[in-house]
C-alpha angles and dihedrals in degrees: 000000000000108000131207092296091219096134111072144149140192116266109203111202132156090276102052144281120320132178124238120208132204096237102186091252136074100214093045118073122193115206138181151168104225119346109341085212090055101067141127142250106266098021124171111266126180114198094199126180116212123264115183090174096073105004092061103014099034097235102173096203096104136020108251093114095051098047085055100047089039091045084050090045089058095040095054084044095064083027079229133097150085132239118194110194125193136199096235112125122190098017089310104302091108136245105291091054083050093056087056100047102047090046078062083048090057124025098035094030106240120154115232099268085052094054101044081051102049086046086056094241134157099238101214120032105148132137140208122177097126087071101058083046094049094044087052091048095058086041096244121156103177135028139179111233128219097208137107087196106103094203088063095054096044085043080066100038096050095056086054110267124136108246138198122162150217124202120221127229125236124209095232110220132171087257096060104024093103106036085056089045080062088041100064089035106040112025096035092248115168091213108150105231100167112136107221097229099144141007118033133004125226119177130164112137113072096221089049132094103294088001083142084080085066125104086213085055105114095246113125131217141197126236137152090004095296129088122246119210091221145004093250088048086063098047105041086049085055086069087079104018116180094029141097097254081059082059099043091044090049090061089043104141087231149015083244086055103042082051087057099045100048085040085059098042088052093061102065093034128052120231113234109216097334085141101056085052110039103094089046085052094049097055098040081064082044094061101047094046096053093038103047096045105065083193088056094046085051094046091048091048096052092058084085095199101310109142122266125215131176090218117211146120090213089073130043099175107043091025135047085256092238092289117054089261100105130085102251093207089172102048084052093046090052088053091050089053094045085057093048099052086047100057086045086057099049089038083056093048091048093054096046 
C-alpha cells in the first residue's frame, strides 16, 4: 500500500535528476521527475516489473533494461513523469520460477510462452493496485502509459482512469529476438518489431535501428578547436557561444544532460537571433560528424534515397512529431548533406 510519499531524495543519473519516494514498501519504488504531487493530468507513468538479470547484470536476452533506460529517457525529456517499479520477477511468479523457466528458454528451446506453460505456470499473475492508489493519492485521472502490454493499459482502465498509451522500443539483438517475437504472438504484446530494411527510414533513440543519425549518438566532433562529445552537445552550447555556459555545457556527462542545461540556462537568458542560426549550427555538427567518421559517411551513403525522418512525438520542428505533421528539420538536414557527400563523390570520380 502506497503511503503519504512525504520522504524523498534526488536521484542524479545520466538523464537527469529524478526523484526517488518511500513508498511504504520495499518492493515497491516510487519514482518521479519534479514533485510527484505537482502533475498533470495525463502525465507519463511506467508500471515496470523488476529484471535483475539485465537491469543490474546487464543480460542482454530480453529487453527490460532497455524499456526502462528508453521510459526515463522520455520522462527527463518532458521533465515530468512517474516510474513505479515493482519487485516481480518473471511475471510475478518470482525469481526462482524465472530461473526455471528461462533454463527451458534456453537449453530445450522453448520460448517463453512454452516454458510458463510446461512448468505449469500462470503466465501472467501480476498485480497492480498501488498504483491506482497511488494514482488517486496524488489526485490523477488520466495517464499516458509507457507500455506496449495491453493488460497494463485495460487494469487502468478498469479502476476508472483515462488511458492512452506509448510503446516502447526494443533494441532488437540475436539474444532476445526471439523471446520479443513470443511476446507480440503469444502474450498479445504491441512491441514493434518491424526491421527497417526498405522504405523510410524513422530513427530517434541512439541505441535503436539507425539511432547513428541521432545528435544524442556517442560520436565526437571537432569544432572550434575543441571536441564535442556529441553532436547535440555542440549545438545546444551554440545557444551562448563565447561564454562560460558554451564551456559548462561542452563537459556536460551526457547529451540529456547538455539539452537540459542548456533548457534551464535559456530560461533566465534570451537568446538574440538563435533562430535565424540554428539550422546553420545543426549542420555544421552534422558535417563534422558524418565527415569525420568514415563509418557514418558509409552508413549515410548506404541509405540510397530512401526518406529520412527524426520520428517523435516529443519534437515537432526537428522530428516528424510522431505523426508525419512536424516539420523534420534533421532528417531533411541528413538528406541535404547525403546529397551533398554524393555529388562530392561523383564529382571525385569525374576528376580521376
Amino acid at each position: 500500500m502506497i503511503k503519504a510519499l512525504d520522504n524523498w531524495c534526488d536521484l542524479p543519473t545520466p538523464m537527469g535528476t529524478f526523484r526517488m519516494y518511500d513508498s511504504g514498501d520495499e518492493n515497491i519504488r516510487v519514482i518521479s521527475y519534479g514533485d510527484i504531487h505537482s502533475l498533470d493530468e495525463g502525465a507519463l507513468l511506467r508500471i515496470h516489473s523488476s529484471c535483475l538479470a539485465s537491469e543490474v547484470f546487464g543480460a542482454t536476452d530480453c529487453d527490460c533494461a532497455d524499456q526502462l533506460r528508453e521510459t526515463m529517457k522520455l520522462i527527463a525529456h518532458e521533465q515530468s513523469g512517474i516510474i513505479v517499479h515493482f519487485h516481480q520477477e518473471g511475471r510475478g511468479q518470482g525469481l526462482a520460477r524465472k530461473i526455471r523457466a528461462v533454463h527451458l528458454m534456453q537449453y530445450q528451446d522453448l520460448d517463453t510462452f512454452e516454458a510458463f506453460k510446461h512448468l505449469k505456470y500462470d503466465q501472467d499473475i501480476r498485480t497492480y493496485f498501488p498504483v491506482v492508489t497511488l494514482l488517486k493519492h496524488i489526485k490523477l485521472t488520466s495517464v499516458r502509459l509507457i507500455s506496449n502490454n495491453p493488460r497494463k493499459k485495460a487494469f487502468l482502465q478498469d479502476n476508472g482512469f483515462n488511458v492512452a498509451t506509448m510503446n516502447t522500443h526494443p533494441n532488437i539483438r540475436p539474444e532476445n529476438a526471439e523471446y520479443l517475437t513470443s511476446k507480440n504472438a503469444k502474450l498479445g504484446h504491441s512491441l514493434p518489431l518491424t526491421n527497417q530494411t526498405h522504405g523510410d527510414i524513422r530513427f530517434y533513440h541512439s541505441d535503436q535501428p539507425w539511432g547513428e543519425l541521432s545528435n544524442f549518438s556517442k560520436h565526437s566532433i571537432f569544432i572550434k578547436n575543441k571536441i564535442w562529445p556529441t553532436v547535440e552537445h555542440y549545438y545546444q552550447a551554440q545557444k551562448f557561444a563565447d561564454t562560460e555556459d558554451e564551456e559548462l555545457i561542452r563537459r556536460a556527462a551526457t547529451p540529456t544532460l547538455a539539452k537540459q542545461l542548456a533548457r534551464n540556462i535559456a530560461e533566465k537568458k534570451v537568446l538574440v537571433h538563435w533562430d535565424n542560426v540554428k539550422q546553420k549550427v545543426m549542420f555544421e555538427g552534422l558535417q563534422a560528424k558524418f565527415l569525420q567518421h568514415p563509418e557514418l559517411t558509409e552508413l549515410l551513403i548506404s541509405s540510397n534515397n530512401r526518406s529520412l525522418y527524426e520520428h517523435t512525438e516529443n519534437d515537432a520542428y526537428w522530428g516528424d512529431a510522431g505523426d508525419g505533421s512536424g516539420e523534420n528539420k534533421l532528417g531533411k538536414l541528413l538528406m541535404h548533406l547525403r546529397l551533398e557527400i554524393n555529388t562530392q563523390i561523383i564529382n571525385q570520380s569525374t576528376i580521376a
